[in-house]
C-alpha positions in Angstrom: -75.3 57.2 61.4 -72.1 55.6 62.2 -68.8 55.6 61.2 -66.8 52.9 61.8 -65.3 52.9 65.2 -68.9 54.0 66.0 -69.9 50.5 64.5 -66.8 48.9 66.5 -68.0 50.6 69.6 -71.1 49.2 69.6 -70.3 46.0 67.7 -67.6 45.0 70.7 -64.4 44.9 71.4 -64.4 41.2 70.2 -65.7 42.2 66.3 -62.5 42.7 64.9 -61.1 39.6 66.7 -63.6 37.1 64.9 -63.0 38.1 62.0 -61.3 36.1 59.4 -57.8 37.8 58.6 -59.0 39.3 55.0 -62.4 40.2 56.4 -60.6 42.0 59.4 -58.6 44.0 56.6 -61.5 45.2 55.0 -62.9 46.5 58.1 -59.6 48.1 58.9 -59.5 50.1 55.9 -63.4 50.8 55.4 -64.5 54.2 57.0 -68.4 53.1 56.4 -70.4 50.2 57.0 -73.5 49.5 54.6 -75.9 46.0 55.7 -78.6 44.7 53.5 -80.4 41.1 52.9 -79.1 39.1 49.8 -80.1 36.1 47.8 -76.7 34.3 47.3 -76.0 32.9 43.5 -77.0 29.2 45.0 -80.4 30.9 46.4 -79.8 30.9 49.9 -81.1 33.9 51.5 -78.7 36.0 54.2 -77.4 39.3 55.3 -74.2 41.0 54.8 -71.9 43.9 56.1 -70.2 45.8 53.5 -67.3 48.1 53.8 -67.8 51.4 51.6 -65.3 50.2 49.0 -67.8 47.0 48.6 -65.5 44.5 50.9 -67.5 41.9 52.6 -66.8 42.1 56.1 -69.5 39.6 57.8 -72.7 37.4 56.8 -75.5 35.7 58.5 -77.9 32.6 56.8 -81.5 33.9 56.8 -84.3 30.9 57.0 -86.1 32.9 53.8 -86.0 36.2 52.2 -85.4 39.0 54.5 -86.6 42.8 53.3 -84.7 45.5 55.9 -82.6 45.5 58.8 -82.3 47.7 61.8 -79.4 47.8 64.2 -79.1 49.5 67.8 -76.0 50.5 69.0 -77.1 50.3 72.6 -78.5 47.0 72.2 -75.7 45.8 70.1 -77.4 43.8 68.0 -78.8 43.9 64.6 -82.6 42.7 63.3 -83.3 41.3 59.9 -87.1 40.8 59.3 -88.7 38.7 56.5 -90.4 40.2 53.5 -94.2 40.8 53.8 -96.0 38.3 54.1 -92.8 36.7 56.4 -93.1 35.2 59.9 -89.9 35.7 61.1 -87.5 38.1 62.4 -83.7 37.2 63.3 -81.9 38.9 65.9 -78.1 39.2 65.3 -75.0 40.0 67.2 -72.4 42.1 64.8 -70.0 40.7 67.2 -70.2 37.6 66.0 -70.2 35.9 69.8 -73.8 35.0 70.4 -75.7 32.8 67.7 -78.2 34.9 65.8 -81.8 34.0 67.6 -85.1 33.9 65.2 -88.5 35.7 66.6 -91.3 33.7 64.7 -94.4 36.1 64.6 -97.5 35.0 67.0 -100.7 33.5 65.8 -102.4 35.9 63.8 -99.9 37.8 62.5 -97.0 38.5 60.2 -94.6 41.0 59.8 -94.1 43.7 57.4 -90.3 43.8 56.5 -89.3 46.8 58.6 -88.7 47.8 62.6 -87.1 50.4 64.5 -85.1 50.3 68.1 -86.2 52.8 70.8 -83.4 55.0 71.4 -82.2 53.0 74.6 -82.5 49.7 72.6 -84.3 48.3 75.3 -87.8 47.4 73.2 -87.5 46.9 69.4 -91.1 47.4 67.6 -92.2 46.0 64.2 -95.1 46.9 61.9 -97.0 43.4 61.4 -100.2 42.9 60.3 -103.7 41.6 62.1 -104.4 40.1 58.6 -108.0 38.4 60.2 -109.2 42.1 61.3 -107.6 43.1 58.3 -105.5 45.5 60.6 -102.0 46.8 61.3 -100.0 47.2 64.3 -96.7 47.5 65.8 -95.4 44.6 68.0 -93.5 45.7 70.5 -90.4 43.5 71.9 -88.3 43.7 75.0 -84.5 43.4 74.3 -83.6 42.7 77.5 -85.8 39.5 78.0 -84.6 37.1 74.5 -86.9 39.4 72.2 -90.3 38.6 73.9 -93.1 39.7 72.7 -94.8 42.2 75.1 -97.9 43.9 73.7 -98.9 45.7 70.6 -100.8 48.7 69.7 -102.5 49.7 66.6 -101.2 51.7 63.1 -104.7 52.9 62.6 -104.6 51.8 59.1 -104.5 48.3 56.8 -101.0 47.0 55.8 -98.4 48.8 57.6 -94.9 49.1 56.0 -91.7 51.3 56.8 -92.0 52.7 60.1 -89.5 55.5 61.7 -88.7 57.3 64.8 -88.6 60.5 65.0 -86.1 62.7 66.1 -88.0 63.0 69.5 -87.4 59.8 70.0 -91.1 59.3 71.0 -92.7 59.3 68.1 -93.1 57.1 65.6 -94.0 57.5 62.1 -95.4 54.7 59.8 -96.3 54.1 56.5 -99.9 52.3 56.1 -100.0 51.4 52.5 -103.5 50.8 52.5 -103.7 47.1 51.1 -105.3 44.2 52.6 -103.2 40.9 52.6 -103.6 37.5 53.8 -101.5 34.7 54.4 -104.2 32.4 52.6 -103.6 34.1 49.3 -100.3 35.1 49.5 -99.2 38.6 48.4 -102.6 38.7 46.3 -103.9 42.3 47.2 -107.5 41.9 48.6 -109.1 45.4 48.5 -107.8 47.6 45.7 -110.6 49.5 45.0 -111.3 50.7 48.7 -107.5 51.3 49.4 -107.2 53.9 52.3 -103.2 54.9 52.8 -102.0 57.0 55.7 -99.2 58.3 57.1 -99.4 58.3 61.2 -97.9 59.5 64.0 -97.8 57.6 66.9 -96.3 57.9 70.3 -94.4 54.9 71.2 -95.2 55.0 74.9 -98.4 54.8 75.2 -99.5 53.9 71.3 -101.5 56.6 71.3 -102.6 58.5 67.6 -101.1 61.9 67.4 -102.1 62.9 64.1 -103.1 60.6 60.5 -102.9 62.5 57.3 -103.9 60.9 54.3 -103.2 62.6 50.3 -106.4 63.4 48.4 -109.2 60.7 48.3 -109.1 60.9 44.5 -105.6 59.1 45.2 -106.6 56.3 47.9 -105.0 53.7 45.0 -101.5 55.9 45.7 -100.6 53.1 48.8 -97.4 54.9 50.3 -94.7 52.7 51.3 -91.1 54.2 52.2 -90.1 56.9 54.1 -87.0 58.9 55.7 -86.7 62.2 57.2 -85.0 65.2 56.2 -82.9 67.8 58.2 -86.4 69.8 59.3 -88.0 67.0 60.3 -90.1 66.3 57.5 -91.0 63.0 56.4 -90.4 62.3 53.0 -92.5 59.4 51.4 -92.4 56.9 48.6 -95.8 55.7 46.9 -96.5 52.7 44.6 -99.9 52.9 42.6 -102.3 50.3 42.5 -104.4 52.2 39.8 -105.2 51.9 36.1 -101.4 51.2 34.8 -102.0 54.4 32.0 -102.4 56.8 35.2 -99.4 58.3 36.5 -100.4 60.3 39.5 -97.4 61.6 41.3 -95.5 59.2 43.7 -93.0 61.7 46.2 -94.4 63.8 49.2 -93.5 65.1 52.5 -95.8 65.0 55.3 -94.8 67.0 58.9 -96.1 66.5 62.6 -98.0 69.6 62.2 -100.3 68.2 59.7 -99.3 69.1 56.1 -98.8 66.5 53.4 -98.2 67.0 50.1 -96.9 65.6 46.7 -93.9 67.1 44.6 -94.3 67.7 41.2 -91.9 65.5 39.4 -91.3 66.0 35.5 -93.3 64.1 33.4 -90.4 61.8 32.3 -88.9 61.4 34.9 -92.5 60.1 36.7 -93.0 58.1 33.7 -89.6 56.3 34.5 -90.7 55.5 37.9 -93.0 53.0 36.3 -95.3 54.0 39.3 -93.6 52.3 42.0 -90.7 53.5 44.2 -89.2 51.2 46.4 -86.8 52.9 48.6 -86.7 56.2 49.8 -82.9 57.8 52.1 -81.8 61.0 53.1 -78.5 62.4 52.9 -76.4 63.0 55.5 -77.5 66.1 56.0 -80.7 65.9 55.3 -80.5 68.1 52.3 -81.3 65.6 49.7 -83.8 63.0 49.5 -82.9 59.8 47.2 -85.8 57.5 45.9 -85.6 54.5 43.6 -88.0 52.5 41.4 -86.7 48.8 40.6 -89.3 48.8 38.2 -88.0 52.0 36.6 -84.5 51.0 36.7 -84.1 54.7 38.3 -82.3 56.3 41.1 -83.7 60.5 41.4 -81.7 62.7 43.7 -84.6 65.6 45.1 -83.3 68.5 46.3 -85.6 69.3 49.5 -85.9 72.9 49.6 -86.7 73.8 46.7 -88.7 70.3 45.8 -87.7 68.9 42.7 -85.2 66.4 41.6 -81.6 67.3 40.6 -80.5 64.3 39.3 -82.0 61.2 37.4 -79.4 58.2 37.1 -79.9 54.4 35.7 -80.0 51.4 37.9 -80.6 48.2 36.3 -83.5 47.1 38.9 -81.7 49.5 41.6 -83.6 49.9 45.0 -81.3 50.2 48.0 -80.1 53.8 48.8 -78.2 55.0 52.0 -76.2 57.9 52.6 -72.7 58.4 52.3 -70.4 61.4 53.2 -70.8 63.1 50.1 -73.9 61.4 48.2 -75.3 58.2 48.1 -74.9 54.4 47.9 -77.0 52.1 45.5 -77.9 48.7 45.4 -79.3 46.7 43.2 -80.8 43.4 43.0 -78.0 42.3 40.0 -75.3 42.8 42.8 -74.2 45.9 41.9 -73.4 49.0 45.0 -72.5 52.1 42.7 -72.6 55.8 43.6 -75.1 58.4 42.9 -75.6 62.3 43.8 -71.7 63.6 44.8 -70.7 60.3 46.2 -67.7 59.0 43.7 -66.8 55.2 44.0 -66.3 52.4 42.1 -69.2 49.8 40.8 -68.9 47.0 42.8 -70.1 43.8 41.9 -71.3 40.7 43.6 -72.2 36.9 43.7 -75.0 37.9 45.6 -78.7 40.1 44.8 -79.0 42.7 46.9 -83.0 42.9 48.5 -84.4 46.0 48.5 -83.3 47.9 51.3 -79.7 49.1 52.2 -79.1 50.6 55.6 -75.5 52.3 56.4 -74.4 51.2 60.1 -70.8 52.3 60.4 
């Protein structure tokens, strides 16, 4: 994670230069930088770059609703992709020198709101979806010639979401949530009662499968969605359930490259408050803490990760994004509000703008 001559660094000499003079200010006196997509109040979708103290620093116009963004320092540039069922991606420059440039997916397919950067920022990969095979896979794209589309390989599973790299920086971890879509009937879910969600490890160079766990098959409705990793490597995960609404089977788990995945046991009320979906999951800065969020619920849980259960339960009105500060963590929510949660004291801010569902700290 960056702080924010990190985000300079890699953002170019020239960032601070086109700014406008107030935005400029605000990136002088911000220590972190948070991005997200928005819906702006005339309903307009963009992204935005946020000091910690909720300045806006930066914005981009996105052609439709964008879901997360990932950013490489040694690319230097930033990627927003559409929300599922979306068929584009745009490429930005934090600089502000180069126009943004938008990927539109290929025949096909369509992507899945999130991507990841290799660690040299030369190839970019994003879960999409083979929705005629009813299949997922990453599509891999090569930074260094315009974001062209280079080859793919399979997430051994149906509907692919959040997808990480691991701290090997080989392997990467993805989220298949089980559920068939297609662009013909929208986000209508196609095969809810033969559901089959997986987390898998993959290796990045070659695409190759190095392990797929899946929960219980008693819980093949439990379609996991969000991840993040925690200082041992873990991989914590987020589920939404596609069951009977009067069910309420557990929603948090870990899973580890060695082939264990579980779920936590969360108190009855507080699982009840999820409403059975979380939306975003974010680990603290030291991985010590894991964060998740239900925008349903109206709920932000702080879990303490070794001893498994959650320390802290805090109201969100429809409150999704989560990313780390020094201390705690920053929400957002899709009323326009960026508070603090678990240690991390700061001010509600409030905007003109929604917040999507996904907040990422750059800087």
């Amino acid at each position: 994670m960056w702080q924010r001559r990190a985000f300079l660094k890699a953002a170019g000499a020239g960032f601070a230069a086109s700014l406008l003079p107030r935005q400029a200010l605000a990136l002088e006196q911000t220590e972190l930088v948070f991005a997200s997509a928005v819906q702006t109040a005339s309903g307009n979708y963009g992204a935005v770059l946020l000091g910690e103290a909720g300045e806006l620093i930066a914005s981009i116009d996105l052609p439709d609703r964008g879901h997360d963004i990932t950013l490489s320092r040694e690319a230097g540039r930033g990627v927003v992709f559409a929300r599922q069922p979306g068929t584009f991606a745009v490429v930005f420059d934090p600089s502000g020198r180069e126009a943004p440039v938008t990927l539109t997916s290929v025949a096909g397919r369509h992507f899945f709101g999130h991507g990841v950067f290799s660690p040299d920022g030369k190839l970019l990969y994003a879960t999409e979806s083979d929705f005629e095979a009813a299949q997922g896979v990453v599509g891999i794209y090569d930074a260094g010639d315009g974001y062209r589309r280079i080859g793919e390989f399979p997430t051994y599973g149906t509907g692919p979401h959040e997808m990480l790299l691991m701290p090997d920086g080989v392997t990467l971890v993805v989220a298949n949530g089980g559920i068939e879509t297609h662009p013909d009937y929208g986000r209508t879910e196609l095969n809810l009662e033969t559901m089959d969600p997986s987390v898998v490890f993959i290796d990045r160079r070659d695409g190759g499968l190095v392990g797929q766990l899946r929960l219980d098959s008693g819980l093949h409705q439990l379609s996991i969605r969000h991840m993040a990793t925690d200082g041992c490597g873990r991989v914590w995960f987020g589920c939404q359930y596609r069951g009977a609404p009067s069910e309420s089977p557990q929603l948090v788990g870990y899973a580890s490259m060695d082939g264990d995945i579980r779920l936590i046991e969360l108190p009855p009320g507080t699982l009840a408050d999820l409403r059975n979906y979380v939306g975003s999951v974010a680990a603290s800065a030291d991985g010590a803490t894991i964060a998740v969020s239900s925008p349903e619920g109206d709920l932000l849980v702080a879990i303490d990760v070794e001893g498994r259960r959650p320390v802290l339960a805090q109201t969100l009105r429809n409150g999704c994004g989560l990313a780390p500060d020094g201390t705690g963590f920053v929400a957002s929510s899709g009323l326009g509000e960026l508070i603090g949660m678990a240690g991390a004291a700061r001010e509600t801010k409030r905007f003109d703008f929604q917040f999507d569902n996904h907040l990422l700290r750059v800087g």
